[in-house]
C-alpha positions in Angstrom: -4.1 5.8 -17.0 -4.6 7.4 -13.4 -2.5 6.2 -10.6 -4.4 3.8 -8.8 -5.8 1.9 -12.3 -1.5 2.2 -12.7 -1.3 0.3 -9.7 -3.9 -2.1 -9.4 -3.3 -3.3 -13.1 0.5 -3.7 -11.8 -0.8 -5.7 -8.8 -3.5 -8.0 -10.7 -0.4 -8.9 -13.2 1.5 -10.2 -10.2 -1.2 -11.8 -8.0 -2.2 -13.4 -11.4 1.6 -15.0 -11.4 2.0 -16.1 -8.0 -1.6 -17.5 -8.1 -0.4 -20.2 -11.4 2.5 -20.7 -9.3 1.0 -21.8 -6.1 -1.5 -23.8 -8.0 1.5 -25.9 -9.2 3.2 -25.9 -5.7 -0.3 -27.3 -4.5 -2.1 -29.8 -6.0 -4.8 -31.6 -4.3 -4.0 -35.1 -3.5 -6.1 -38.4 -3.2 -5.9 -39.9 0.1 -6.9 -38.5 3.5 -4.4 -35.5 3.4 -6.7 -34.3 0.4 -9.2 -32.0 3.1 -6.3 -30.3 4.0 -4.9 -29.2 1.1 -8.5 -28.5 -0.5 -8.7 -26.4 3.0 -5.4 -24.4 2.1 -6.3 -23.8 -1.3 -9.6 -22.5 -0.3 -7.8 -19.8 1.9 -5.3 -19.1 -0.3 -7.1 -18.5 -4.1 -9.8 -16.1 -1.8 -8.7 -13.0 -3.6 -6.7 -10.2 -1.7 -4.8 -7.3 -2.9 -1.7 -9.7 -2.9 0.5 -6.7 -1.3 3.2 -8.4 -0.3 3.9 -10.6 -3.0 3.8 -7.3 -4.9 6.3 -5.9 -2.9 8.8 -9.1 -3.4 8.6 -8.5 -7.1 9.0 -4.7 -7.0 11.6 -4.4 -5.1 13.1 -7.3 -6.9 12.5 -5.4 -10.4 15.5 -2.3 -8.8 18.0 -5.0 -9.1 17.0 -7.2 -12.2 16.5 -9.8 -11.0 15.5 -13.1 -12.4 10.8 -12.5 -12.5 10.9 -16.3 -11.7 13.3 -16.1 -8.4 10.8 -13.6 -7.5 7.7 -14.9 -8.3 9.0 -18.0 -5.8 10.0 -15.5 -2.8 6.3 -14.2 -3.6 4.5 -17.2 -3.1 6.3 -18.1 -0.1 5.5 -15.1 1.5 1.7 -15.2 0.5 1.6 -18.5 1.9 2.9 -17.2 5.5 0.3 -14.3 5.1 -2.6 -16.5 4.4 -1.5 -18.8 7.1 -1.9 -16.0 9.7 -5.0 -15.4 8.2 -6.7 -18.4 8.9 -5.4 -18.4 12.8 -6.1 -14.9 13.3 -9.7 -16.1 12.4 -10.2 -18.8 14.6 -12.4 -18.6 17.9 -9.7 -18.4 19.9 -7.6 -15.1 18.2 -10.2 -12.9 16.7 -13.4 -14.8 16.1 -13.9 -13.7 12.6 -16.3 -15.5 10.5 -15.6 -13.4 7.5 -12.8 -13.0 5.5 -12.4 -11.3 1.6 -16.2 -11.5 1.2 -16.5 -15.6 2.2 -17.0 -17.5 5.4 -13.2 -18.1 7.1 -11.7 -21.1 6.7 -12.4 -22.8 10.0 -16.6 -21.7 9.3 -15.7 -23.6 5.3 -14.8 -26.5 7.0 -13.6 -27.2 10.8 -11.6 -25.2 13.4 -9.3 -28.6 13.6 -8.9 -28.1 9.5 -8.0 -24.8 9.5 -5.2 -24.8 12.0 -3.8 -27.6 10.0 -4.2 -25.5 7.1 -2.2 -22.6 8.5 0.4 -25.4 9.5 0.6 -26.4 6.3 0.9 -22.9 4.7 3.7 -22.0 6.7 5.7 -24.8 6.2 5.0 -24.8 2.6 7.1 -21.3 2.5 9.8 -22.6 3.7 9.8 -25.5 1.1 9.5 -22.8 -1.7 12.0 -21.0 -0.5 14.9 -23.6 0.0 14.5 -25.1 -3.0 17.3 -24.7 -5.2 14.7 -23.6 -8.2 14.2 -20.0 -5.8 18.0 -19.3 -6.0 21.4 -21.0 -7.2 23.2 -19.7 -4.5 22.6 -21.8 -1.2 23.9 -18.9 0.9 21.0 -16.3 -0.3 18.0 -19.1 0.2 19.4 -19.6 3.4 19.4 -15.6 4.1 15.9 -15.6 2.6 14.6 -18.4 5.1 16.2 -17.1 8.0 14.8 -13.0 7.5 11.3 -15.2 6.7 11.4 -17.0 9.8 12.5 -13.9 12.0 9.7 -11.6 10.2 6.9 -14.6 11.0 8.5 -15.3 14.6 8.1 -14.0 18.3 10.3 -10.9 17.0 7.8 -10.3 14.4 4.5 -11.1 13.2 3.7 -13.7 16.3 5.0 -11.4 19.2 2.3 -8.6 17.5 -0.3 -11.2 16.9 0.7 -11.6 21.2 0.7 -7.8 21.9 -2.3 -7.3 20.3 -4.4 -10.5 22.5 -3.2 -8.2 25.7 -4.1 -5.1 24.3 -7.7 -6.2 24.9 -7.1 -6.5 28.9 -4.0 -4.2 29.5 -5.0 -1.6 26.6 -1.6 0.6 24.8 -0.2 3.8 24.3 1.1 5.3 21.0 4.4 4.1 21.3 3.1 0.4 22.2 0.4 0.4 19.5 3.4 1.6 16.7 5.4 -1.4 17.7 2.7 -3.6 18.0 2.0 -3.1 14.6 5.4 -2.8 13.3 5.7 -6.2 14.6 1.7 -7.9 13.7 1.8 -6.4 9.9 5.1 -4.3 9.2 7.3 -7.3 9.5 6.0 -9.4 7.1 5.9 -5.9 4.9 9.7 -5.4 5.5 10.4 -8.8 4.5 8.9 -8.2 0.8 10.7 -5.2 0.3 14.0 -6.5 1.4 13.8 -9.8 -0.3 14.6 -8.0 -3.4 17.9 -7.1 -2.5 18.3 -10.2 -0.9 18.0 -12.2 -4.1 19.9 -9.5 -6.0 22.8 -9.5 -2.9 22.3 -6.1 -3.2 24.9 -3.7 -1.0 24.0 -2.0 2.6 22.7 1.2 1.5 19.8 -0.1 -0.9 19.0 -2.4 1.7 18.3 0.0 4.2 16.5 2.3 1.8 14.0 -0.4 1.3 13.6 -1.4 4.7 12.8 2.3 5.6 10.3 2.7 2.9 8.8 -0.3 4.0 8.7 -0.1 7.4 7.2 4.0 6.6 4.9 2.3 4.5 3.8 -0.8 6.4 2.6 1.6 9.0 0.7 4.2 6.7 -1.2 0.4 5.9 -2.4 0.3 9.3 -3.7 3.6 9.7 -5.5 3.0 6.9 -6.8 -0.1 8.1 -8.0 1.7 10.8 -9.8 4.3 9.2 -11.5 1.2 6.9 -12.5 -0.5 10.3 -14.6 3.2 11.4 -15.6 4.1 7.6 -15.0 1.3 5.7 -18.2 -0.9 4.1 -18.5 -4.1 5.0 -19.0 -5.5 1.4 -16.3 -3.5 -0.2 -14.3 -4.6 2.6 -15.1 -8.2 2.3 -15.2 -8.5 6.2 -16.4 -7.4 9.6 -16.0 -3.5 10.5 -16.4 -1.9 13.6 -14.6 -4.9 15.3 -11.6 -3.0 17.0 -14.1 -0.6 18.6 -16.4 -2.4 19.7 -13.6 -4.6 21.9 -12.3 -1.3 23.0 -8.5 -1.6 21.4 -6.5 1.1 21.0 -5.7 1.7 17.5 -4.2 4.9 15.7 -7.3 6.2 14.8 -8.3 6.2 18.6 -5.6 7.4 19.7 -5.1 10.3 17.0 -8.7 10.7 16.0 -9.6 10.1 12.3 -8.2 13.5 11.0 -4.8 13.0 13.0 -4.7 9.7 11.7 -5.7 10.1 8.1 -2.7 13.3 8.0 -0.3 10.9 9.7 -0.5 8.1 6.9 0.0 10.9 4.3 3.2 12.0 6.2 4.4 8.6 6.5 3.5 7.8 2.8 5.5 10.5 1.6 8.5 9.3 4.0 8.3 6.1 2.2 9.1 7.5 -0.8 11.9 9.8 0.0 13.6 6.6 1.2 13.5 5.5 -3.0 15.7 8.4 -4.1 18.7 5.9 -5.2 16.5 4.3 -7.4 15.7 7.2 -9.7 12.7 5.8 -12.3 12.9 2.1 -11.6 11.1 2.8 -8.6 8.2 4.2 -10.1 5.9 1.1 -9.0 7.2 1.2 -5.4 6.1 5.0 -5.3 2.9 5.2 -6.7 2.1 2.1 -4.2 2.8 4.5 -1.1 0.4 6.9 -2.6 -2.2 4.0 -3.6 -2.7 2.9 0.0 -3.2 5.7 1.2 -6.3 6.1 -0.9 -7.6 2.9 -0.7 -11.2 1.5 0.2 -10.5 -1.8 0.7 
């Protein structure tokens, strides 16, 4: 089995476990709430690599910890993903009307739905994850809600989602676009990685390993991204390309060119797995995923 058949089959076993999971967490309801739920469920069973939720029960696998501790961190975290989705795709963020190969949520049903929908998403998280069924120990579901709120917040995925409306007026430099998207998609990346060793109360040094890696590989992501945006097909991709350029935002590939860029991913990807050293063969999965996304086509 080649690498990336390694790592996709790895992934579609996951996403396949946090998918029955959220369908229990979310069953649609009679009543007038029912839209809404239908309208989260709609965003959330759309398909997707599931990266994050993949990270969670990687990283989670270094420490042995319990697959259904995991499995809840990884839902909870898919559900803050998929929330951000559905806003980035409204009118007012990017104005997307595509999104994993299907009309975005707000074109399914209503712009009104769909923020309600993201609402209901991210609040859902935060149920899974302070539930006593995610962890026994009160003080590591509390760690878990608090690094989940700071990674979704104005120090994280929201202040990028912020930088990156201004970019489009005030237009950024290396160093702003980095941070922009170490805030807009690494955070959210960190988060996965880390939440291993949170549930395993792992020591300092592990922790830090995985944050590097992820942060490393969070941003090889990106590029990549990037590169899908100016090469990528539309169909493979399951939504819009050419966007970013065509609104004039600085991204890595226009800053570096696509060569530039494409080397810089490799470098980062191979930064991402020096960080996994400690972790001798248990971190096989972790590494070939740094080499997988750099390879990807969608």
């Amino acid at each position: 089995m080649d690498q990336a058949t390694f790592v996709k089959k790895a992934m579609g076993t996951t996403a396949e476990a946090v998918e029955k999971l959220l369908d229990k967490q979310l069953p649609v309801p009679d009543g007038s709430e029912k839209r809404v739920v239908e309208a989260m469920r709609y965003a959330l069973f759309a398909g997707g690599k599931r990266l994050r939720p993949f990270l969670v029960v990687a990283s989670a696998s270094l420490f042995d910890v319990k697959k259904e501790r995991a499995l809840r961190v990884a839902a909870a975290l898919e559900c803050v993903h998929t929330y951000s989705l559905i806003h980035d795709d409204l009118p007012a963020m990017d104005n997307d009307e595509l999104r994993r190969g299907r009309p975005t949520t707000h074109i399914a049903y209503d712009e009104a739905t769909a923020i309600l929908a993201g609402d209901g998403l991210l609040t859902l998280a935060f149920e899974i994850l302070a539930d006593e069924a995610t962890h026994s120990d009160s003080h590591v579901r509390s760690e878990l809600v608090l690094s989940l709120a700071k990674a979704a917040g104005i120090h994280g995925m929201v202040g990028g989602q912020m930088m990156d409306l201004a970019a489009a007026v005030n237009g950024l430099d290396m160093g702003e676009v980095t941070r922009l998207q170490q805030l807009k998609t690494g955070a959210l990346i960190i988060y996965g990685a880390e939440a291993g060793a949170i549930l395993a109360k792992a020591p300092t040094r592990p922790r830090h390993a995985l944050v590097g890696y992820a942060r490393d590989l969070g941003l090889a992501f990106q590029i990549v991204d990037d590169l899908l945006d100016i090469e990528g097909d539309e169909e493979e991709l399951g939504k819009a390309v050419g966007k970013d350029e065509d609104a004039g935002k600085a991204t890595f590939v226009s800053l570096l060119g696509v060569d530039r860029a494409r080397q810089q991913a490799k470098l980062l990807s191979e930064q991402a797995i020096e960080y996994l050293q400690d972790f001798d063969d248990k971190a096989l999965l972790l590494r070939s995923l740094a080499e997988f996304v750099i390879s990807r086509r969608n």
